[in-house]
KOLNUPA-227344 format. One record per atom (N, C-alpha, C): residue in one letter; x, y, z. Coordinates in steps of 0.2 Angstrom, whole numbers, plus 2048, in hexadecimal, padded with zeros to 3 digits. Layout:
// KOLNUPA-227344
aXYZ...
***
This chain:
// KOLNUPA-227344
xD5295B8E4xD529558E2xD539558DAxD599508D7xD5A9518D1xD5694A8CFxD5394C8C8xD4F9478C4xD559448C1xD5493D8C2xD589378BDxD5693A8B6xD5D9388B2xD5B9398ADxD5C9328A7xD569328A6xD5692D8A2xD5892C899xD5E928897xD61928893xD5D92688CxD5D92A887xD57929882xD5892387ExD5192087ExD4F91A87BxD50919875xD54919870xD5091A869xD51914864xD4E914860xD4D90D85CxD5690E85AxD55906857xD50903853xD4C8FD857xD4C8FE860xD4A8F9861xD438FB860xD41900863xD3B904861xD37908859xD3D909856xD3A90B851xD3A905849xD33905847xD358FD841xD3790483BxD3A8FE836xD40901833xD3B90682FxD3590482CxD30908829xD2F90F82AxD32910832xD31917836xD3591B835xD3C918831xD4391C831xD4492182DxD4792682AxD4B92B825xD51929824xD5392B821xD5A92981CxD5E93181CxD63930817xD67936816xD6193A811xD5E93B80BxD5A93D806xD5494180AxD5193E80FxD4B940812xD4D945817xD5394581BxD5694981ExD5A950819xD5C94E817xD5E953811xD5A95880DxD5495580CxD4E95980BxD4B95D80FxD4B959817xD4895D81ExD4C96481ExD5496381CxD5896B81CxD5596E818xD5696C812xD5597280CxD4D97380AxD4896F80CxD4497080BxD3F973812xD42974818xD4097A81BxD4497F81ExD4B98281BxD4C98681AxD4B987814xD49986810xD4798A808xD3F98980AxD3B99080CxD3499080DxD3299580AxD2E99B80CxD2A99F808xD309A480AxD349A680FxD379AC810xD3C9AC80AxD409A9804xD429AA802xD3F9AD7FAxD3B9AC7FCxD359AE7F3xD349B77F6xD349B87FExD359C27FDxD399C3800xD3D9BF803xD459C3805xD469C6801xD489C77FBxD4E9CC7F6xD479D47F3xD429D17F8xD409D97F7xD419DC802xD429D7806xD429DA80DxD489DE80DxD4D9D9808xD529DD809xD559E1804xD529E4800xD559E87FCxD559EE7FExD529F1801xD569F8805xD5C9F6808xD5E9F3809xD659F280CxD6A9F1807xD699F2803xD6A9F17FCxD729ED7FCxD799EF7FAxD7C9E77FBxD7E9E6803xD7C9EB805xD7E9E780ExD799E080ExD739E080AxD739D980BxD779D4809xD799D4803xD7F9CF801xD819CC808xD869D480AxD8C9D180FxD879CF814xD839D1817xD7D9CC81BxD7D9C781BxD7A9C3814xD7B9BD811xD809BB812xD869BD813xD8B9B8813xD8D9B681AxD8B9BB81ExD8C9BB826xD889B3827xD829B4825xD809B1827xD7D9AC824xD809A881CxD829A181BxD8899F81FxD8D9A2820xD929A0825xD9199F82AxD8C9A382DxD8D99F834xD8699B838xD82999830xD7F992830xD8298C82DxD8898F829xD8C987828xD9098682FxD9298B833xD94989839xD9198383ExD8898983DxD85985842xD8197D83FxD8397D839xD82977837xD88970839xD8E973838xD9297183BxD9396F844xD91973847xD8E97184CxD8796B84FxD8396C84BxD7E96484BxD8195F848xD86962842xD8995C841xD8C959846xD9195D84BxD9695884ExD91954853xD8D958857xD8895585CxD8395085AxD8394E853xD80948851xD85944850xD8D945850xD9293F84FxD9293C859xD9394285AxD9693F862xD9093E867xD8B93F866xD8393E86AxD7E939865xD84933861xD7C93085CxD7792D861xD7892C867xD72929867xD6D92D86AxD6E93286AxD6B93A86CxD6193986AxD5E93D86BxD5A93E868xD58943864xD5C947864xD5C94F85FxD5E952865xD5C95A861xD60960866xD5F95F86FxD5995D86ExD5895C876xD5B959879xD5D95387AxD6294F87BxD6895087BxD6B955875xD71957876xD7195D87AxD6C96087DxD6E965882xD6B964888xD6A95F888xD6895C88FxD6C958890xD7095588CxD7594F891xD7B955892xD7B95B891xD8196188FxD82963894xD7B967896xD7B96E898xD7596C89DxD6F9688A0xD699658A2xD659648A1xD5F9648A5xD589648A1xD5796A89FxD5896F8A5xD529768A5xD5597889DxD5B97B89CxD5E97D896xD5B97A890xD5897388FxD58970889xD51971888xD4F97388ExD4597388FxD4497888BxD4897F890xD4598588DxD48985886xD50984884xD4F98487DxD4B980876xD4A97B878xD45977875xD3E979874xD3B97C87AxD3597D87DxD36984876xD3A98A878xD3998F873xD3A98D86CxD3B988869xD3E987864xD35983861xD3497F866xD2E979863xD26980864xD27985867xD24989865xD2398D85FxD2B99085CxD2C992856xD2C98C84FxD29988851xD2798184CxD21983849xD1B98384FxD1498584DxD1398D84AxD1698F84ExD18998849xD19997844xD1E993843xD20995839xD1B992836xD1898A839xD13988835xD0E98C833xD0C99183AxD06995836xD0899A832xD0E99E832xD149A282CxD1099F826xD13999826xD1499581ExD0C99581BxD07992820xD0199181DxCFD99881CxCFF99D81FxCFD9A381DxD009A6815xD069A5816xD0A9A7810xD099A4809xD0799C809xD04998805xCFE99A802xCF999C805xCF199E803xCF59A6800xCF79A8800xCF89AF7FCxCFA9AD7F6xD009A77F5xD029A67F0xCFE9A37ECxCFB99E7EDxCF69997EBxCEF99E7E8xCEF9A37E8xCE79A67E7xCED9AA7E1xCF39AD7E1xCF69AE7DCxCF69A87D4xCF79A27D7xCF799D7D2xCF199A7D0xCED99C7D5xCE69977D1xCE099C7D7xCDE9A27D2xCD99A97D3xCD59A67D6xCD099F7D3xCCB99F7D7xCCA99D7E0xCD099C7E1xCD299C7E6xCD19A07EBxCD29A47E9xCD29AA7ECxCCB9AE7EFxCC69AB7EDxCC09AB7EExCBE9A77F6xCC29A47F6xCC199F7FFxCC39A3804xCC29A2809xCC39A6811xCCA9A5811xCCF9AA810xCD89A8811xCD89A4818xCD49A581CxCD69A1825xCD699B824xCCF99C821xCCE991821xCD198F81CxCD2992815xCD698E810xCE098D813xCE2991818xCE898F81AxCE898C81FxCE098B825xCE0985829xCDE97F825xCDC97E81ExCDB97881CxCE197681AxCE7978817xCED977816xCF297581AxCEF979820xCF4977827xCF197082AxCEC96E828xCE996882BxCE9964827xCED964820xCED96181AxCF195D81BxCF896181ExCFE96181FxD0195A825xCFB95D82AxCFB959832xCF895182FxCF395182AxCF294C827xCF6946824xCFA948820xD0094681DxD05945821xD04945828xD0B94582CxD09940832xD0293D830xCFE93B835xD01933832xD0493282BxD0592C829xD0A92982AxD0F92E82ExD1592B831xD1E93082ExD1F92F831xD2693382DxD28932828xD2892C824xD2992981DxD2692E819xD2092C81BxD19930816xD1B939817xD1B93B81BxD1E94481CxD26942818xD2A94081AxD32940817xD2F93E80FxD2D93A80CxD2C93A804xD29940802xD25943804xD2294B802xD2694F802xD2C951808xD2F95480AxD37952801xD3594C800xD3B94B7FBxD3C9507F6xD3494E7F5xD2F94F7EDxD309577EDxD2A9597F2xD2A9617F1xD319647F2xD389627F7xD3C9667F6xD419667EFxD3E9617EAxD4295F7E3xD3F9637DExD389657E1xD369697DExD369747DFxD389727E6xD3797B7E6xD4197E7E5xD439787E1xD4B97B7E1xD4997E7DBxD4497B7D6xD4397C7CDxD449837CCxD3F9877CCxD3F98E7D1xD469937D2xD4B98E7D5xD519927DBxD549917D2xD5598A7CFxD589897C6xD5698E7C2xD4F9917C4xD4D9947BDxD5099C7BExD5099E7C6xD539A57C8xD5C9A57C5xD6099F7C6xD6499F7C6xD689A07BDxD6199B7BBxD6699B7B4xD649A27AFxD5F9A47B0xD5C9AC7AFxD609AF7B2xD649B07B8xD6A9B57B9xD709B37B5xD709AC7B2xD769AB7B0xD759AC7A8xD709AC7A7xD6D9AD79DxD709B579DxD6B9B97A2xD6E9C17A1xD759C47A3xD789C17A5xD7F9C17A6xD839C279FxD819BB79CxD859B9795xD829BD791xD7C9C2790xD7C9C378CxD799CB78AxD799CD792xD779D5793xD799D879AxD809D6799xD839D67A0xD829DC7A3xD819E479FxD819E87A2xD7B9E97A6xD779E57A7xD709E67ABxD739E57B1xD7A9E17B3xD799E17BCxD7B9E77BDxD7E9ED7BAxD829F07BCxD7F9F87B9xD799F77B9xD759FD7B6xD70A017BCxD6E9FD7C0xD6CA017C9xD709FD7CBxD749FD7CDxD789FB7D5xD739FE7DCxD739FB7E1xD6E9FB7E7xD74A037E8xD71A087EBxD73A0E7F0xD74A107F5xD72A0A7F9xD73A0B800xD79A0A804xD7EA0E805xD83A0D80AxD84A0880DxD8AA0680CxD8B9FE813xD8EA01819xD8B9FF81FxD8BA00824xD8A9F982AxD8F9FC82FxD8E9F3834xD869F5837xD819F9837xD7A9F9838xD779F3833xD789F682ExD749F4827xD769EF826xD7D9EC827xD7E9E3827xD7B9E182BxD7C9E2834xD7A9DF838xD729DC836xD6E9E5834xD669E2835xD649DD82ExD679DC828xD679D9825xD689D2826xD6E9D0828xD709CB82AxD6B9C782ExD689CC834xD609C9838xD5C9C6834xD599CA82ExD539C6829xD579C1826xD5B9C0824xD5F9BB81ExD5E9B6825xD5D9B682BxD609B082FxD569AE82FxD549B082FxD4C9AC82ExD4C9A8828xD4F9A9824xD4D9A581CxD549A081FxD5899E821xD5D99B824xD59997828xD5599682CxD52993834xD5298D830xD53987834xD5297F831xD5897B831xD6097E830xD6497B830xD64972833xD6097383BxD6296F840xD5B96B83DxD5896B83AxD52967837xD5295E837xD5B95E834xD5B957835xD5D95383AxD5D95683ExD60954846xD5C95484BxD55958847xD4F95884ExD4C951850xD4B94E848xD47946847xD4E940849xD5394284DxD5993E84ExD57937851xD51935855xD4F92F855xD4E92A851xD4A92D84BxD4692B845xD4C92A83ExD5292D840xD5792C83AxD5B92783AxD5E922833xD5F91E832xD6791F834xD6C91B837xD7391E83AxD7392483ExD71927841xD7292F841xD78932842xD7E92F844xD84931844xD8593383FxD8592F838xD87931832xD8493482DxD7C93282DxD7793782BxD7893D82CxD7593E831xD73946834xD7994D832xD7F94C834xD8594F831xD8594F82AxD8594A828xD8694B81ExD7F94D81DxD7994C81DxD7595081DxD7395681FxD7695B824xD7395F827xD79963823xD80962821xD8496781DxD82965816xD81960813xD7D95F80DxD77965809xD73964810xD6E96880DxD6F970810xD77972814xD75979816xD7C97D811xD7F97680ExD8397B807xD7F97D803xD7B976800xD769797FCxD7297F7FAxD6E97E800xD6B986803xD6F98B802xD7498C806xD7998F805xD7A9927FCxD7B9907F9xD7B9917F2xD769937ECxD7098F7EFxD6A9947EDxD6A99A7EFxD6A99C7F5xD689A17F8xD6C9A57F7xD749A67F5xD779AA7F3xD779AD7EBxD759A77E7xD729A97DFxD6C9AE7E1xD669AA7E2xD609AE7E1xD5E9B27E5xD639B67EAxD649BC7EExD659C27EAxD6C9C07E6xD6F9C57E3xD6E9C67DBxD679C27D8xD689C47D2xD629CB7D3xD5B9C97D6xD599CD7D5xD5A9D37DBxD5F9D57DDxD619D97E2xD669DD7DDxD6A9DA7D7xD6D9DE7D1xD699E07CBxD649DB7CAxD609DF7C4xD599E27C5xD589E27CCxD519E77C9xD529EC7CDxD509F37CDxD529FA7D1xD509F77D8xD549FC7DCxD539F97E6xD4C9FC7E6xD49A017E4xD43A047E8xD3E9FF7E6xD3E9FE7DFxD399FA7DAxD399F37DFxD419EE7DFxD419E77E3xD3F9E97EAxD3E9EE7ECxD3D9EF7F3xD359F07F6xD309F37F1xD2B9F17F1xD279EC7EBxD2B9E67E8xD279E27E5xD249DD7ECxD1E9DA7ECxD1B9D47EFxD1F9CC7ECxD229CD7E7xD239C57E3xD289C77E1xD2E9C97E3xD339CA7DFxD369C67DBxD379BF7DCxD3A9BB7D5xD329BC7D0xD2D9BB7D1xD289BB7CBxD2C9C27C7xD2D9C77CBxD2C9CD7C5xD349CC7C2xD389CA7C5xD409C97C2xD3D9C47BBxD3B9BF7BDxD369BB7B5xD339BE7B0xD309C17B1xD2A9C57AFxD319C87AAxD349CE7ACxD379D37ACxD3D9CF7A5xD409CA7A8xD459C77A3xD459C27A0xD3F9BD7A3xD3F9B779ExD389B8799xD349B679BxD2D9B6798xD279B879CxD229BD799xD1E9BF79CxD1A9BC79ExD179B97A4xD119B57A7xD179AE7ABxD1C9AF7A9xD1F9AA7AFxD1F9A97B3xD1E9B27B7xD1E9B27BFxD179AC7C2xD149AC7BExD0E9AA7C2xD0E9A07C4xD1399D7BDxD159987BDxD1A9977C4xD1E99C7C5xD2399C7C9xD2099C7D0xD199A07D2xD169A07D7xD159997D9xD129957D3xD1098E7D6xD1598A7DAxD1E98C7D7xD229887DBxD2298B7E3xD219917E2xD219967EAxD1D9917EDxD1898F7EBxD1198A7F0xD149837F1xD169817EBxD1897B7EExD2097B7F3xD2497F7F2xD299837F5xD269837FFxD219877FFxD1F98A807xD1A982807xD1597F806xD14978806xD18973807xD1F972807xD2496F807xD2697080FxD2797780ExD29978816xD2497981BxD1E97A819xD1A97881ExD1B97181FxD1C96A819xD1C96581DxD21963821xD2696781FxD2D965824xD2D96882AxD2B96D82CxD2A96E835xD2496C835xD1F969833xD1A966836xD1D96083AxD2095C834xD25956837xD2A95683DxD2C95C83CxD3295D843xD2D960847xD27961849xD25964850xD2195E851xD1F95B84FxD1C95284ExD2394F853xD2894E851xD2F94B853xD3094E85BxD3295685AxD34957860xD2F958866xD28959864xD24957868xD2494F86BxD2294C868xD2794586AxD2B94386FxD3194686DxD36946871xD3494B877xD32951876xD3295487CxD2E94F883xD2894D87FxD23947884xD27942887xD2A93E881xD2F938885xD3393A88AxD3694188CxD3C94288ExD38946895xD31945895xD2D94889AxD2E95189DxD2E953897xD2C95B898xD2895E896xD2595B890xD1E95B88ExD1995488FxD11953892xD1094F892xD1194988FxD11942891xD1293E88FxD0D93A88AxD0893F88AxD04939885xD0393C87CxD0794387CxD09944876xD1093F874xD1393D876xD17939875xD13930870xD0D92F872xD0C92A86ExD0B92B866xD0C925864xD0B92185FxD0592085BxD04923854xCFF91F851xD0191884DxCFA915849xD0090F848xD0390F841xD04914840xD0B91683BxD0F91B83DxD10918844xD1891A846xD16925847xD14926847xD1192E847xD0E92F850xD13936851xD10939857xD0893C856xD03939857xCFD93B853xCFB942858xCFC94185ExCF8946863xCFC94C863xD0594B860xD0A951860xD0695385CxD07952856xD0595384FxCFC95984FxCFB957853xCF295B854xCF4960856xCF895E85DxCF7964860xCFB96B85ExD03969859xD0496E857xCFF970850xCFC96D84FxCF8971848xCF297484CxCEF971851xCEA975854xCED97F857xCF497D858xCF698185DxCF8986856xCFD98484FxCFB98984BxCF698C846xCF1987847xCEB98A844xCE8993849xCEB98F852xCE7997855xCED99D850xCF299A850xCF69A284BxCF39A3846xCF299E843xCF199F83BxCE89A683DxCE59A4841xCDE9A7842xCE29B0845xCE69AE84AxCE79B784DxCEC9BB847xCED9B7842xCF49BA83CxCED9BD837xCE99BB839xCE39BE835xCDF9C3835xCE19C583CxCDE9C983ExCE29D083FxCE69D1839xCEC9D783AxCEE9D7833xCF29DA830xCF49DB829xCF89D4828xCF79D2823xCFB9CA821xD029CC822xD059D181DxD0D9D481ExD0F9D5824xD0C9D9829xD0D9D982ExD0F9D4835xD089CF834xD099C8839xD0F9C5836xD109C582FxD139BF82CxD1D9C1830xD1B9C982ExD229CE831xD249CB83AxD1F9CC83BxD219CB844xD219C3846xD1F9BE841xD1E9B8843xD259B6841xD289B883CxD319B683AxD359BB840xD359BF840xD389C2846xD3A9BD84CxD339BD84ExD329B8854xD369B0854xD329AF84FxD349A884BxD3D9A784ExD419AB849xD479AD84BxD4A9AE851xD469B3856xD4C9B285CxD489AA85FxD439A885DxD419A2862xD4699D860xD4999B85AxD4F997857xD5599785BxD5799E85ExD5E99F860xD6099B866xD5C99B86BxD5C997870xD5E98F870xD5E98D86BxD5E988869xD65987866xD6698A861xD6E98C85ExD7298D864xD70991869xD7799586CxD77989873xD7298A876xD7598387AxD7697F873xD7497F86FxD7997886CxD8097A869xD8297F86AxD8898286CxD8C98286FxD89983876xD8A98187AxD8D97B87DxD8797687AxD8896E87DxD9096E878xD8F96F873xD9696B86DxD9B96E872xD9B975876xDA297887BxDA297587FxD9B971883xD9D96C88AxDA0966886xDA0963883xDA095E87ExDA795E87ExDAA96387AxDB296387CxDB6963881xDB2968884xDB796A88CxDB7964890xDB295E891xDB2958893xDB7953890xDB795388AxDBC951885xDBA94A882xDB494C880xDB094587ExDB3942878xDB293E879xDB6938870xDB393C86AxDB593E868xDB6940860xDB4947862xDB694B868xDB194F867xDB995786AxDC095286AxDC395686DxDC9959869xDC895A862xDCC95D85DxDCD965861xDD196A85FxDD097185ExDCB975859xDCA971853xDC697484DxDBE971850xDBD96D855xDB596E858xDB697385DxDBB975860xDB897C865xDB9981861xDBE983859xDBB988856xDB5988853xDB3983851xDAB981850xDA7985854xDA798285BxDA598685DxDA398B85FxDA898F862xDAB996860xDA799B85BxDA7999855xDA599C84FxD9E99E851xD9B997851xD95995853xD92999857xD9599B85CxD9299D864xD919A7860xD979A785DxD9A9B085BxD939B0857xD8F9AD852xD8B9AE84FxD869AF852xD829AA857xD7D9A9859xD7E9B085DxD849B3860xD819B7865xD819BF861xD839BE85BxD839C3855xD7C9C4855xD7A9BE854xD719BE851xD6D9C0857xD6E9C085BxD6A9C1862xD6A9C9861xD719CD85FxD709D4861xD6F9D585BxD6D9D5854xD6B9D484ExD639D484ExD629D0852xD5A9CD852xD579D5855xD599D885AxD549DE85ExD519DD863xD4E9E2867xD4C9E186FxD459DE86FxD409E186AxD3C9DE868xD3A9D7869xD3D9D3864xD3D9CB861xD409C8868xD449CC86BxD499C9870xD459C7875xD419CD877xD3B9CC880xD389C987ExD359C7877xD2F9C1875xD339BB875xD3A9B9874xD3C9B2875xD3C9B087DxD3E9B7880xD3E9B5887xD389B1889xD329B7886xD2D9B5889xD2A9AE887xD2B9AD883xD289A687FxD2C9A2885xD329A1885xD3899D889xD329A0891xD329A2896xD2F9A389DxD289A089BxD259A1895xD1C99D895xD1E996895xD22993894xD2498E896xD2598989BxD2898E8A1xD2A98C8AAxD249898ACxD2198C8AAxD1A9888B0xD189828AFxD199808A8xD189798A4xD1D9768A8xD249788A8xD2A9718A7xD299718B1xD269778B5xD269768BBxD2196E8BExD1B9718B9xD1596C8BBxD189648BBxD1B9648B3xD1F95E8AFxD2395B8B5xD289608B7xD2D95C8BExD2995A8C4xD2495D8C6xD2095B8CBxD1B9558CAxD1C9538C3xD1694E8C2xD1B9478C3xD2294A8C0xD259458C0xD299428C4xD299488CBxD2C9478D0xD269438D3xD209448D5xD1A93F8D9xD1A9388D6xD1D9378CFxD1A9338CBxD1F92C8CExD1D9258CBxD219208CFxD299208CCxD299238C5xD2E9208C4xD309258BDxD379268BBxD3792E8B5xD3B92A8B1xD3A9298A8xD3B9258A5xD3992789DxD3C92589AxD38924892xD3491F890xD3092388DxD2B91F889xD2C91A884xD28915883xD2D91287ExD2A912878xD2F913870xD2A91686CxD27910868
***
């Protein structure tokens, strides 16, 4: 028996205008959860790879503008889509959109607990007495802080998401004009340790791997696709918006302190932009630049709070998750989504305590990343059905190179990623089936299979 598939409801007759995002609020969803806490110790993960990470970093800015390119096209030719779900569910079917989404809406509450773990480390760096409180409950109070602020509706998370991501670029200006001061004026320092390590296709590949975690978010703006103001036109300008941007930070304040401070030395600092401050500007800055780190990983904790709010949501309207996480509070907020993944992060935030912080935070990005890929490679995919069917706007040759690119990248990062990270995607992906079994069965007995109305 094949389930009717019901064609997604979305405002405006349902949503009042007050519920909506614009281009600015979306444009901060990109950049301000891809710029989290992973790039405050990228440039010490990867300095043993010393400039294979460069070429790393370029593999793979390029082939996140690709994939940005791809949510762009699927948000012009699917506007009345609901986000990624939708576009590989009207593509490719349900199962495919389920288990991607399902592994994807699971790497939401992981990162969140990533982020509030990574915030209490910094935070006791900026203000000592802090550091006197229990790190579990002081980074459960912040994750719950967070689910607070998001309980007032999307406006209210999108406004904080503006603020803090205008605030944690300050930081990315101070890294860049400090490489750009010492350049003009003691240029011989980039070129006094050059990194040592041979370039090899090993050493790009596995670098290329970590640079793609501090990447994860491109598709940020196309998750909340219900709740966005035009989304044909939003979503696209926005999501390449905010992933050049990124893109240009990331390549400055990768490369300055990977040139000026020795590889062994950048390769066991804990705060590597602090000590590049320390070292070149003024002494005690680092600690100043720590507070932007918090407001920085605070930012992005708020912004996947927001999209695991949203896609939870949608998962319930769309009946693969129960339907009563789909309801409304009366400021337009998924109140019972919104719990359940903070409850579901706080159990990480307790087990990442239970083990060395470096360690969990290590395995929890790993993971993080292959649970992403799933998700890239079917919306991929859909842009390729999308063509070969020869949908309006969607039947140039330069969208099957899109794709193309797209597809070559994702299945780079899949053999980049390791066997490890890989059986834990699967697995995440199979703890899944018994849910969406139950879900079909409920909705197969049920009188009638529909969207909720929001």
């Amino acid at each position: 028996m094949t389930l009717p598939r019901a064609e997604p409801q979305l405002p405006p007759a349902g949503a009042p205008a007050g519920t909506r995002i614009g281009f600015w609020t979306c444009t901060a969803l990109v950049v301000g959860n891809v710029i989290g806490m992973g790039i405050f110790v990228l440039p010490s993960s990867l300095a043993p790879f010393g400039f294979n990470a460069l070429i790393g970093w370029a593999i793979v800015l390029a082939g996140c503008l690709v994939l940005a390119r791809v949510f762009s096209h699927l948000a012009q030719v699917l506007p009345g889509a609901g986000g990624p779900y939708d576009y590989i569910r009207q593509t490719l079917g349900e199962l495919p959109a389920y288990l991607a989404l399902w592994a994807y809406w699971v790497s939401l509450w992981l990162t969140n607990a990533a982020l509030a773990t990574g915030v209490v480390g910094y935070m006791a760096v900026v203000f000592p007495p802090l550091g006197a409180l229990p790190p579990a409950l002081f980074a459960l109070g912040l994750l719950w802080a967070v689910v607070a602020v998001n309980l007032f509706g999307v406006r209210t998370g999108g406004g904080v998401q503006i603020v803090t991501t205008a605030l944690k670029l300050l930081p990315m200006l101070a890294i860049a004009l400090l490489g750009g001061w010492v350049l003009l004026t003691a240029p011989a320092n980039y070129t006094a340790h050059p990194p040592a390590t041979p370039i090899t296709l090993g050493s790009v590949t596995a670098a290329a791997t970590i640079a793609l975690f501090a990447m994860l978010g491109i598709e940020s703006a196309s998750v909340p696709a219900a709740r966005v103001d035009d989304p044909a036109r939003t979503i696209p300008r926005s999501t390449m918006t905010g992933t050049v941007l990124t893109a240009i930070v990331y390549v400055v304040v990768s490369g300055v302190p990977l040139l000026l401070i020795r590889q062994h030395e950048l390769a066991e600092a804990n705060a590597p932009f602090a000590l590049l401050m320390d070292r070149y500007a003024v002494a005690g800055a680092g600690r100043w630049l720590a507070l932007f780190v918090v407001i920085s990983g605070l930012g992005a904790l708020n912004g996947w709070t927001l999209l695991s709010g949203e896609l939870t949501r949608t998962m319930a309207e769309r009946g693969v998750l129960p339907t009563v996480l789909a309801r409304n509070n009366r400021h337009g907020a998924p109140a019972l989504a919104l719990l359940l993944t903070g409850a579901l992060a706080s159990a990480m935030v307790g087990m990442s305590y239970s083990k060395s912080l470096v360690a969990a935070f290590t395995f929890l990005t790993r993971v993080v990343t292959a649970a992403n890929l799933p998700l890239y490679l079917c919306c991929t995919l859909a842009l390729m059905v999308l063509w070969h069917r020869r949908h309006a706007a969607c039947t140039t040759r330069r969208v099957l190179l899109v794709a193309l690119a797209s597809l070559s990248f994702v299945v780079l990062a899949f053999v980049g990623i390791g066997r490890e990270p890989f059986l834990y995607a699967l697995g995440l992906i199979a703890a899944g089936l018994p849910l969406y079994a139950l879900m079909r069965l409920r909705r197969r007995s049920g009188p009638s299979v529909g969207v909720l109305p929001r």
